[in-house]
N, C-alpha and C positions, 0 to 999 in steps of 0.2 A: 504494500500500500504506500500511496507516495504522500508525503507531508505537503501542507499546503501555506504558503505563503502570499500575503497581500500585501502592494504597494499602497502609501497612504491615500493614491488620490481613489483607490480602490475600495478601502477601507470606509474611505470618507464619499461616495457612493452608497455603498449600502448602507451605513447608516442614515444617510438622508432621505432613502427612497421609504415608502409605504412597509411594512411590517410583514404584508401581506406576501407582498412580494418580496422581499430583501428574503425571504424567509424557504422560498420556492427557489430562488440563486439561487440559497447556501444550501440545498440539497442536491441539486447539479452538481454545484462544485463539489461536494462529497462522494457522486455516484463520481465524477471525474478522479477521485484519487483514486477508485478503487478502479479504474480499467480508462485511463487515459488517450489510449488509443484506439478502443475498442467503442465508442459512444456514436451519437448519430446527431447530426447538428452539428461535425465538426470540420473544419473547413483551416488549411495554412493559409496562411498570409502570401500574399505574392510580395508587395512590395517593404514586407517589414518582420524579420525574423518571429515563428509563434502563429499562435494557431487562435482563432474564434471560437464559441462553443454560442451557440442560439438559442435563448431562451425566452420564447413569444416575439414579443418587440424589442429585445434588450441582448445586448452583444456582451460579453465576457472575453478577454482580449488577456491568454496568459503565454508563457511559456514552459517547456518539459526539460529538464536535466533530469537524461533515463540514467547517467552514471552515480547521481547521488541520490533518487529517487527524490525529486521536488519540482513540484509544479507553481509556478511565479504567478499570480493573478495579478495584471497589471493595470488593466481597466476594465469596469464594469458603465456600461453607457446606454442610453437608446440606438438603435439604428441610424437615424439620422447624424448623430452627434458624435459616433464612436472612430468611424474614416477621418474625420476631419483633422 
């Protein structure tokens, strides 16, 4: 199982957003530890090292180091607001 890490603007994201939903992420990101590259909804980056994970309207933007087993959650955003 791989450890989960969040950058602050990431952090500071979910706690801003709805309960409801902050709450439905952090179960994602949980099934994401346990099978990282086995999920659906997951999509690399073309132009930016790290991979998307989609969840409804909202983008999750991490990366994978399979050598120490840790997954970097780097931004959590809307669709609109996540590429920019």
């Amino acid at each position: 199982m791989y450890k989960i890490f969040f950058s602050k603007k990431a952090d500071k994201a979910l706690r801003r957003m709805p309960r409801n939903l902050a709450l439905k992420i952090a179960k994602k990101i949980k099934e994401l530890a346990n099978n990282p590259h086995g999920m659906r909804n997951i999509k690399k980056l073309t132009h930016h090292p790290g991979y998307r994970l989609r969840v409804g309207d909202w983008r999750i933007v991490y990366t994978i180091n399979d050598d120490e087993l840790i997954i970097h959650v780097i931004n959590v955003k809307t669709r609109g607001e996540i590429y920019k």
